[in-house]
C-alpha positions as CSV (number, residue, x, y, z in Angstrom):
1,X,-17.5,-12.4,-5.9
2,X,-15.0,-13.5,-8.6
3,X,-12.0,-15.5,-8.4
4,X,-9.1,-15.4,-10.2
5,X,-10.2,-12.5,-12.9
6,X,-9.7,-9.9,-11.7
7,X,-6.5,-11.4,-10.6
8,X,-5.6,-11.4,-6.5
9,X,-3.3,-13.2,-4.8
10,X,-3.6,-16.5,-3.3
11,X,-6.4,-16.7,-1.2
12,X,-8.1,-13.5,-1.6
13,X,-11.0,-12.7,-3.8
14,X,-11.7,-9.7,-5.6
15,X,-14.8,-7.8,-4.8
16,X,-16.1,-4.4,-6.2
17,X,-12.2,-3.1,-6.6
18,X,-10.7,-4.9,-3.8
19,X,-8.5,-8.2,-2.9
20,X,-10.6,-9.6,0.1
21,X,-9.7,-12.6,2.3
22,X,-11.7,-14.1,5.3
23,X,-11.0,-17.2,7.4
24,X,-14.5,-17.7,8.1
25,X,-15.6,-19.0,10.8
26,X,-12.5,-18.7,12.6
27,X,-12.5,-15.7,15.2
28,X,-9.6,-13.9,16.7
29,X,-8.4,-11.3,19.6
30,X,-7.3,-8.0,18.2
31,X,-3.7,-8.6,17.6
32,X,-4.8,-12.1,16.6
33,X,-6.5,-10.4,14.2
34,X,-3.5,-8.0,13.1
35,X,-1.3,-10.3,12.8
36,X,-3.4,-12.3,10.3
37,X,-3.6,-9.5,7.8
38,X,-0.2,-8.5,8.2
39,X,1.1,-12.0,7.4
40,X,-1.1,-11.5,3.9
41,X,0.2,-8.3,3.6
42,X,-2.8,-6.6,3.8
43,X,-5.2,-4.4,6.2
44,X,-8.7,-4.7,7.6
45,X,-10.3,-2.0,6.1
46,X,-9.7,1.7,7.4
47,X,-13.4,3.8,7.2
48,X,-13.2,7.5,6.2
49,X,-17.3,8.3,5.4
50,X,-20.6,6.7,6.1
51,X,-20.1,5.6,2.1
52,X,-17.2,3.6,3.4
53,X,-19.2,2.1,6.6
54,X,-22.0,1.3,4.0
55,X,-19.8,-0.4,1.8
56,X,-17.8,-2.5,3.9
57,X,-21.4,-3.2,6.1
58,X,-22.6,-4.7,2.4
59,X,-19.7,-6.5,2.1
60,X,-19.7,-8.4,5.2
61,X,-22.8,-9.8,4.0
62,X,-21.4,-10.5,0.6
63,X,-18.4,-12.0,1.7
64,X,-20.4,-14.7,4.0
65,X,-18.4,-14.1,6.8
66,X,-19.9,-16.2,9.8
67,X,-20.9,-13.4,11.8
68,X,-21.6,-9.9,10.5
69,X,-18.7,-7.7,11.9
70,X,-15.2,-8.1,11.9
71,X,-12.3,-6.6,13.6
72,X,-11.2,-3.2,12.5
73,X,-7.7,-1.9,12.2
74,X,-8.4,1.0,14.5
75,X,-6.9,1.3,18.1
76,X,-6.7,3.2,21.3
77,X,-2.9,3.0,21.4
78,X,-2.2,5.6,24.6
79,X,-5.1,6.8,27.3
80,X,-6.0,10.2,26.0
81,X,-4.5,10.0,22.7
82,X,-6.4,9.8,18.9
83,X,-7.2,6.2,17.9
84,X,-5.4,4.9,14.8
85,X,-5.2,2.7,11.6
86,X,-2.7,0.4,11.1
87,X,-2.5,1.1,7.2
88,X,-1.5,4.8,7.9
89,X,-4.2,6.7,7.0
90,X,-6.0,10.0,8.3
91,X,-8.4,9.2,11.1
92,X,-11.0,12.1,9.6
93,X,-14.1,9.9,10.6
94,X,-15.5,8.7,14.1
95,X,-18.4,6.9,13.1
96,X,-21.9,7.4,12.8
97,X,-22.1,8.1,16.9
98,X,-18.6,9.3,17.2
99,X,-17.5,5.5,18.3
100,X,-13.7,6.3,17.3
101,X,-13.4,9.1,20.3
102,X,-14.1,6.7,22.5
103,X,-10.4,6.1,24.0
104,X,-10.1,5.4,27.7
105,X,-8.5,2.3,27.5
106,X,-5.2,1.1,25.9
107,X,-6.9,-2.0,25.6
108,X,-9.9,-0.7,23.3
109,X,-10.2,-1.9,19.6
110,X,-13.1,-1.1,17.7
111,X,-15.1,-4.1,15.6
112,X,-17.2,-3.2,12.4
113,X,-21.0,-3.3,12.8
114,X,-23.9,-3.4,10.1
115,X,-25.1,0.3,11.6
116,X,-21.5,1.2,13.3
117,X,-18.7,0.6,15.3
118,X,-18.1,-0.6,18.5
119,X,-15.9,-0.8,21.4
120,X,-14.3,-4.4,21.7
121,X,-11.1,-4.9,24.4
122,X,-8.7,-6.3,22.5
123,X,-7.8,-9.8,24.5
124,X,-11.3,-11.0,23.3
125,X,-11.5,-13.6,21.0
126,X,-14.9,-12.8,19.4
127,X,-15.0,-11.3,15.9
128,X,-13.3,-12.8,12.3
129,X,-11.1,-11.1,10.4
130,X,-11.5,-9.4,7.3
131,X,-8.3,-8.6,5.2
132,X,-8.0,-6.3,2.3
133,X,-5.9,-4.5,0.0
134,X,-6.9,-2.1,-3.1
135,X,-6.5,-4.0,-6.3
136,X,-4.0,-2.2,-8.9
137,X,-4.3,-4.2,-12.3
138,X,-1.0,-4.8,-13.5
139,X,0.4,-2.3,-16.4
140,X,2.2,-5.5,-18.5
141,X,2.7,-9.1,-17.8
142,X,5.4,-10.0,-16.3
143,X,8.4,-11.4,-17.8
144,X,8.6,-15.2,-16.8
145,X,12.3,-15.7,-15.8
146,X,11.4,-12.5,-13.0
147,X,9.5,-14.2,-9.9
148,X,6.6,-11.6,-8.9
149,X,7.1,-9.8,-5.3
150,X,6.3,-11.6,-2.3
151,X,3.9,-9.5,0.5
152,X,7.3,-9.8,2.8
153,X,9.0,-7.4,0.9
154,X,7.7,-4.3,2.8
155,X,10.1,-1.4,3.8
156,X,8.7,1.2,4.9
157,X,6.8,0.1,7.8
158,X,9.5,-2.2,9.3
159,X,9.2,-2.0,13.4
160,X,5.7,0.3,13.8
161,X,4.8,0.8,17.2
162,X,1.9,-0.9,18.7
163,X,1.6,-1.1,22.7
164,X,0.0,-3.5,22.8
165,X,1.6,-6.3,20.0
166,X,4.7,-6.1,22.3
167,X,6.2,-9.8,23.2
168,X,8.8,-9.4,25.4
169,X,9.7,-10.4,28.4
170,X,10.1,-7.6,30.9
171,X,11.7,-7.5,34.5
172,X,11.4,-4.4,36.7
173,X,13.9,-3.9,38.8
174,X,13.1,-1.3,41.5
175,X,16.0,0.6,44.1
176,X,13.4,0.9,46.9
177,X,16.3,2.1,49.4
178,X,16.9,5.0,51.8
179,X,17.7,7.1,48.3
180,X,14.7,6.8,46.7
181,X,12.0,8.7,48.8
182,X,8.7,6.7,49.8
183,X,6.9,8.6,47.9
184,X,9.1,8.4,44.5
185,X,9.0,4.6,44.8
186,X,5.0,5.2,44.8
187,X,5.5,7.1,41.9
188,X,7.8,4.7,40.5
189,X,4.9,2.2,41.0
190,X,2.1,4.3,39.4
191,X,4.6,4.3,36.1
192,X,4.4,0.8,36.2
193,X,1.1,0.3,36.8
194,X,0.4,2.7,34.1
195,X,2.8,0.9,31.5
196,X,1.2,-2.6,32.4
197,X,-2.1,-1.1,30.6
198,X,-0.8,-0.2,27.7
199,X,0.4,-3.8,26.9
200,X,-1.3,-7.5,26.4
201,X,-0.4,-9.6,29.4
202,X,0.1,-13.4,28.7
203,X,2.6,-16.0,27.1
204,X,1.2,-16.3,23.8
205,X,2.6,-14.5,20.5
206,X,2.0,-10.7,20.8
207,X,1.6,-10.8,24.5
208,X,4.4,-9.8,27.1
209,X,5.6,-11.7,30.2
210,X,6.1,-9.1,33.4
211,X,7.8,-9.8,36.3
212,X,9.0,-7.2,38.9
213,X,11.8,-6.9,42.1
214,X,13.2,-4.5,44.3
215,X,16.4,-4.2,46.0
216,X,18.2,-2.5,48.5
217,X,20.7,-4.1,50.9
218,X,19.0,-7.2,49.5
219,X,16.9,-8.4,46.4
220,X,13.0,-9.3,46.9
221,X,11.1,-10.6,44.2
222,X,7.6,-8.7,44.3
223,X,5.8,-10.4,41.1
224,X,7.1,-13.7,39.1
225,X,6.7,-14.0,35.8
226,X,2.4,-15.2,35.5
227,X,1.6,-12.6,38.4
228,X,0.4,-10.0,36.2
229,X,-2.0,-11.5,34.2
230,X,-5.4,-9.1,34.7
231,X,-6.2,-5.3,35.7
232,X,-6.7,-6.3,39.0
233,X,-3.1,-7.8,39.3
234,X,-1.8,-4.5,38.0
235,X,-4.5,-2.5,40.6
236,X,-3.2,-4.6,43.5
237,X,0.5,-4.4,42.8
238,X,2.7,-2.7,45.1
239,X,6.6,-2.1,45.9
240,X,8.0,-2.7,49.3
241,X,9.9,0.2,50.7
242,X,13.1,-1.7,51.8
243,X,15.6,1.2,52.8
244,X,18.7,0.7,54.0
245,X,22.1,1.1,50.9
246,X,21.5,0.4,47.3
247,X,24.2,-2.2,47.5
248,X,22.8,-4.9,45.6
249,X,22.0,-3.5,41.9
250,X,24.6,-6.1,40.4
251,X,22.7,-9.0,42.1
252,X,19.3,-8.0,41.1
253,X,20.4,-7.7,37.4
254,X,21.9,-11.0,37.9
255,X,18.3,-12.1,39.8
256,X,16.5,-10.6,36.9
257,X,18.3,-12.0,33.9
258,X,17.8,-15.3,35.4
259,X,14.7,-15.2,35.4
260,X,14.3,-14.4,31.4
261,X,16.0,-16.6,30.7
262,X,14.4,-19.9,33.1
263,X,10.9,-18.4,31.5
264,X,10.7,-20.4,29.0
265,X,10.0,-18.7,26.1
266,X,11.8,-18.8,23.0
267,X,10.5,-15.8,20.7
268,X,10.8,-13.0,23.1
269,X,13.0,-11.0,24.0
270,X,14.7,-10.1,27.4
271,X,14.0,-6.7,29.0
272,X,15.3,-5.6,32.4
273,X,14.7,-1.6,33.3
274,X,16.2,-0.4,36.2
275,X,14.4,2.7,38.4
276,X,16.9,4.5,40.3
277,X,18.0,7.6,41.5
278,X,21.8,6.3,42.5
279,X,24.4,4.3,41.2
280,X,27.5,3.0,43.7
281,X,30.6,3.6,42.4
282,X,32.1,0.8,44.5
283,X,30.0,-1.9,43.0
284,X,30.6,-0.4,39.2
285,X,32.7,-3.3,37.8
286,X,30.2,-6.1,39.2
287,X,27.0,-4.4,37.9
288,X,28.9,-3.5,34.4
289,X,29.8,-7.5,34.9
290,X,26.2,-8.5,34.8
291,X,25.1,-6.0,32.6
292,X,27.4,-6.6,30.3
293,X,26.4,-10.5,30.3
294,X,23.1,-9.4,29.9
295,X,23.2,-7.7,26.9
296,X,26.0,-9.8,25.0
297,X,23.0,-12.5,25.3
298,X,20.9,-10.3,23.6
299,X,19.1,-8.8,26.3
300,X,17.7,-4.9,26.4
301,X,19.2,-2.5,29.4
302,X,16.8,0.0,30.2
303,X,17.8,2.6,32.7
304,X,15.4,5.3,34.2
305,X,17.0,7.6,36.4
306,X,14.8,9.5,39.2
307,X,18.0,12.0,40.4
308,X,17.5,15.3,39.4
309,X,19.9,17.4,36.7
310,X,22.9,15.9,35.0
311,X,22.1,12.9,35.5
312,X,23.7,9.8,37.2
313,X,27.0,8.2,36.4
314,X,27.3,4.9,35.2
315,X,23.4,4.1,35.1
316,X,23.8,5.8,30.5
317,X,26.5,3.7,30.4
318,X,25.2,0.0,31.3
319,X,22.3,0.7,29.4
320,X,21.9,-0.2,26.0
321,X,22.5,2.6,23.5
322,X,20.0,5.3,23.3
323,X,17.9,3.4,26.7
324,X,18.9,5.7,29.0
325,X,16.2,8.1,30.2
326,X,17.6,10.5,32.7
327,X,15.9,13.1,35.2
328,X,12.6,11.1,35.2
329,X,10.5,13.7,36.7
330,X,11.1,16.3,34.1
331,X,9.3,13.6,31.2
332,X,5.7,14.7,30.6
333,X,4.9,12.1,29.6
334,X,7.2,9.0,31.2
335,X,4.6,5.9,30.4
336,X,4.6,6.7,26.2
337,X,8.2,7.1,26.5
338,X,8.7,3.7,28.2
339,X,6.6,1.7,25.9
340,X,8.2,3.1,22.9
341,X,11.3,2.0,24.4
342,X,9.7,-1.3,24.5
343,X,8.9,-1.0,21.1
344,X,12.2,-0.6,19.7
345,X,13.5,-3.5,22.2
346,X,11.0,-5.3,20.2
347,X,12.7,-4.6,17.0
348,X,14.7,-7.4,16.3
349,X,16.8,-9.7,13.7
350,X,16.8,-13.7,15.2
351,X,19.7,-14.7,16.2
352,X,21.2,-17.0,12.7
353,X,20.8,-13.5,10.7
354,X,22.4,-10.4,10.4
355,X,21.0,-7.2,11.0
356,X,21.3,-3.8,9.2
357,X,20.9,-0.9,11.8
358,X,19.9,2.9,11.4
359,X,19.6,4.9,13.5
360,X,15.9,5.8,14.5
361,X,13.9,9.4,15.1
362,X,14.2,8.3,19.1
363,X,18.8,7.9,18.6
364,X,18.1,4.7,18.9
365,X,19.2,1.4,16.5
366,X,17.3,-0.7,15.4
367,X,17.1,-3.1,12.2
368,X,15.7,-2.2,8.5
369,X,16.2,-5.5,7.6
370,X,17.2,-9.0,8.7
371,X,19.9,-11.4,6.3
372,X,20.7,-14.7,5.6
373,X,24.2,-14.9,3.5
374,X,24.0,-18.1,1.3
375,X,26.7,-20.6,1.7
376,X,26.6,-21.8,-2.1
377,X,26.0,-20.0,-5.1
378,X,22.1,-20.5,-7.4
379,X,20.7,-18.4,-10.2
380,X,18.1,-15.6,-9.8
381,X,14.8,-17.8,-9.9
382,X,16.4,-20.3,-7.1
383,X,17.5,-18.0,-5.2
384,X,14.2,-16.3,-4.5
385,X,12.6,-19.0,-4.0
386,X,15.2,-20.2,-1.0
387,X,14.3,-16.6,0.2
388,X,10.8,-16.8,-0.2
389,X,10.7,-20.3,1.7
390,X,12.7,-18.2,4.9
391,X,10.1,-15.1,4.7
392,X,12.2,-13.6,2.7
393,X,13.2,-11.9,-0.6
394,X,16.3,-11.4,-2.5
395,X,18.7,-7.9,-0.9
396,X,17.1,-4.8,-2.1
397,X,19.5,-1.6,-2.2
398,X,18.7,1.9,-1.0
399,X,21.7,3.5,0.0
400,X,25.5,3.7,0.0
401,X,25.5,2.2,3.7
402,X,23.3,-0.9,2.4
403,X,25.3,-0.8,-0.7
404,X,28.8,-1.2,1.5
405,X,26.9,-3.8,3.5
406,X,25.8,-6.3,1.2
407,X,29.2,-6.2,-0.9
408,X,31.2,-6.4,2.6
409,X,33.4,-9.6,3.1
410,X,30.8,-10.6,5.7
411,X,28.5,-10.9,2.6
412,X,30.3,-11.8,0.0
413,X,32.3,-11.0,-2.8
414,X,29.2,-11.6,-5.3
415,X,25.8,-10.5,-4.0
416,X,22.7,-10.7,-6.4
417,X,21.1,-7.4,-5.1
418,X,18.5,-8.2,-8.3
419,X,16.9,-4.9,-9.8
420,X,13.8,-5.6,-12.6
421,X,14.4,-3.4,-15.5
422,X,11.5,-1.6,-16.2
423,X,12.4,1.3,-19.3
424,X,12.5,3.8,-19.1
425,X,13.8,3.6,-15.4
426,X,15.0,1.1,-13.1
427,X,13.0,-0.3,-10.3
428,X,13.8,-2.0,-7.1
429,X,12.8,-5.6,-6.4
430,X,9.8,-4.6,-4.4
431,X,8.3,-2.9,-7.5
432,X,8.7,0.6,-5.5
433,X,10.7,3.3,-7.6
434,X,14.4,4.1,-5.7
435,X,16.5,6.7,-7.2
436,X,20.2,5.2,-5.6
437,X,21.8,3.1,-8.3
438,X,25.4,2.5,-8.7
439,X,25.8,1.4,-11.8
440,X,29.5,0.2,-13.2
441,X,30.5,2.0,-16.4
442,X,28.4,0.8,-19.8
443,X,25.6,-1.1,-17.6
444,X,22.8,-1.5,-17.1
445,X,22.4,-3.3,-20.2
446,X,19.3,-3.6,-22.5
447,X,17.9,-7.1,-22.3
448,X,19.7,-8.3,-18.6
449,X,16.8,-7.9,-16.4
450,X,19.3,-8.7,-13.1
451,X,21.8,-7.2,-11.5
452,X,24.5,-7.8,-9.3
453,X,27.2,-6.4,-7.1
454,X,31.3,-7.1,-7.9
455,X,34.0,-5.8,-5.0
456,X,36.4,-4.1,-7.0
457,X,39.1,-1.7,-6.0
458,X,38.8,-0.9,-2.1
459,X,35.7,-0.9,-1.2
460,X,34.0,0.5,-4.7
461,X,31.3,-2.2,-5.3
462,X,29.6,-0.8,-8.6
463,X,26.4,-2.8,-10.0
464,X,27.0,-5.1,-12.9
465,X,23.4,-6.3,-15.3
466,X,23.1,-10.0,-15.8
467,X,21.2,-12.7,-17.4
468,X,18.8,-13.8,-14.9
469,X,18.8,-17.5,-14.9
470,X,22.4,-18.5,-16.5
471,X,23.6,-21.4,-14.7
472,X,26.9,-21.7,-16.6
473,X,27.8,-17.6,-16.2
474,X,25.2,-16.1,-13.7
475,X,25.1,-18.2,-10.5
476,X,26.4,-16.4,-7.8
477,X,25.9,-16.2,-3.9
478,X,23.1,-13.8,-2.5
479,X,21.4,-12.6,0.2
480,X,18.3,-12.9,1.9
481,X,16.3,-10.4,3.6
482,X,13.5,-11.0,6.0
483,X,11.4,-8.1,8.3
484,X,12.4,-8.0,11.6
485,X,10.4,-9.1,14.9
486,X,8.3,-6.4,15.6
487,X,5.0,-5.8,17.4
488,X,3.6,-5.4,13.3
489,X,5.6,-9.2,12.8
490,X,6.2,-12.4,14.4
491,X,8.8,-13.4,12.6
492,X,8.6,-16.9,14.5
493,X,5.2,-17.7,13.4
């Protein structure tokens, strides 16, 4: 093993063409384990032939970890479905035994053996962690007044789904009254059952708080927040058939939102998804009252509607935007649909930043990227360094939308949106090639190895080079931007 030449960065070692890091002896659950490498910016190693499972097998060894397996990035996201890797790529080998095919349970990860894999559930805290990323010599040193990238500047993977890395803190809230048939609400609770295994249950990071009620001409609390906690909780739940009018939708929104927010928690998010087949036009205003409150706080409005055809009025529209899943019965598959929901609800900027939505492949928004406008004005160097001591790196710009964004008044007149000139083309921040400039007349300019931003006419923002640390001429305001809360990201860590 050799440190520091071939050069990695801090904290991980080089080893036969790769940047390795352990924590030895520590030992971690699954997402415990995921969320380690991710915060490096790295991967536990993904294994595509028995050459691979021999290598990494050797390496364990070599690397002295305490024990020798480790946690692989491969899981059984859905029941049924192909296992995968977190770092994206093909899943073209099971394992000497076919280990990877092994996906009955949501809750399955897999740990690296010497002579294979093997099936681990994921809320058990019994394997180290192994971290790695393919070392890529540099093609020239770096110029000295340019700060390298930091691992937080990441992209393209902003928000991935993973069941069970979802921290939020959910609230069903059931209509178990004369319009819902007994045996829909039984269905209804056989989607929630089903839903509960896909995710972690608990109150730690990665881990989601569930609570459930029902209501009719009243509103019954079924399960407080700590009653699901194990498979037999979720085996044992069951929704009392109330009948009577579904008067009281407005109050059990109220009941529910209450509840997130007396939980306690202060990293999750609020979820409350409604199961219906009606909506009461005479209670309208109060249930788009509480709703409405809801959501202004920053909550997510899910609304699944059981009625058949068109749909029902007014449960699309007190949902959040694109959380409205109508005509329930028609969904093969209603549990993947729901947690991916989840997902995006988990898909967050904290509350102090700004976020910049698109507009995802499910029509729904959610953030590509998370900003902090500075206040006060610095140079190039001090300015990523305030970013990198929030998680963060100096705004990147990919697009006209971006572009209008950042040079908005909500930014700023002045943003550094810092490029790295790198002749014969220019490259983004991150070091990934992006073909959008927007480059004022006679720039860039030979030698200037920053860029930023000026207003001018309307809302024409063109991209000016500069000096990159130039107190007297160069310092301007910026902007920060961090990743998003995800189930790939605590961002409160």
């Amino acid at each position: 093993i050799v440190s520091g030449k071939p050069t990695c960065r801090d904290h991980f070692y080089y080893y036969n063409g790769w940047c390795t890091y352990t924590n030895s002896p520590a030992h971690y659950d699954y997402a415990g384990a995921v969320n380690e490498c991710k915060s490096k910016g790295a991967f536990a190693p993904s294994i595509h032939s028995s050459e691979d499972l021999n290598f990494w097998s050797t390496a364990a060894y070599d690397l002295s970890l305490s024990s020798l397996h480790f946690w692989l990035d491969a899981q059984c996201v859905i029941i049924g479905q192909p296992f995968v890797w977190q770092d994206g790529t093909p899943t073209d080998y099971y394992g000497p035994n076919n280990e990877l095919l092994s996906c009955e349970s949501p809750n399955a990860g897999f740990t690296m053996e010497m002579s294979g894999f093997k099936v681990n559930w994921i809320t058990e805290e019994n394997a180290p962690v192994l971290c790695v990323y393919a070392y890529d010599p540099p093609a020239s040193t770096p110029k000295p007044s340019v700060p390298a990238p930091t691992y937080y500047d990441v992209t393209t993977d902003y928000c991935s789904c993973n069941p069970s890395s979802i921290y939020l803190d959910i609230v069903f809230v059931v209509d178990t009254s004369d319009g819902m048939a007994r045996d829909t609400v039984g269905d209804v609770t056989a989607t929630i059952q089903s839903t509960l295994y896909g995710l972690t249950l608990g109150t730690g990071p990665f881990q989601s708080n569930v609570a459930a009620l029902v209501f009719a001409e009243s509103v019954q609390v079924v399960r407080d927040f700590g009653g699901f906690r194990s498979t037999g909780d979720i085996s044992s739940f069951s929704l009392p058939y109330l009948g009577g009018n579904s008067d009281k939708m407005a109050d059990a929104i109220n009941k529910a939102s209450t509840m997130i927010s007396s939980n306690g928690r202060d990293f999750s998010r609020g979820v409350i998804v409604i199961l219906t087949d009606s909506f009461a036009p005479q209670h309208a205003p109060s249930i788009y009252r509480e709703a409405k409150a809801f959501k202004d706080a920053g909550g997510v409005l899910i609304s699944i509607d059981y009625s058949n055809g068109l749909g029902t009025q007014g449960l699309e529209e007190n949902a959040n935007p694109g959380f409205y899943i109508k005509d329930a019965s028609k969904h093969s598959n209603l549990v993947s649909e729901l947690l991916y929901a989840f997902c995006d609800a988990n898909c967050f900027c904290n509350d102090d930043l700004v976020p910049y939505t698109v507009t995802n492949d499910r029509d729904r928004e959610v953030p590509r990227g998370c900003f902090h406008v500075s206040q006060t004005s610095a140079v190039y160097p001090a300015a990523e360094s305030n970013c990198e001591s929030q998680k963060g790196f100096v705004a990147t710009v990919h697009d006209d939308d971006k572009n209008f964004l950042l040079s908005s008044r909500k930014f700023s007149t002045n943003i550094q949106n810092h490029l790295r000139s790198n002749n014969p083309s220019f490259i983004t921040y991150q070091n990934s090639t992006d073909p959008f400039t927007y480059w004022a007349k006679g720039n860039p300019i030979v030698g200037q190895d920053c860029a930023y931003a000026q207003q001018q006419s309307g809302f024409n923002s063109p991209w000016f080079s500069s000096p990159c640390a130039d107190p007297e001429k160069n310092s301007m305001h910026y902007a920060c931007q961090s990743r998003p809360c995800g189930t790939d990201f605590n961002c409160f860590a």
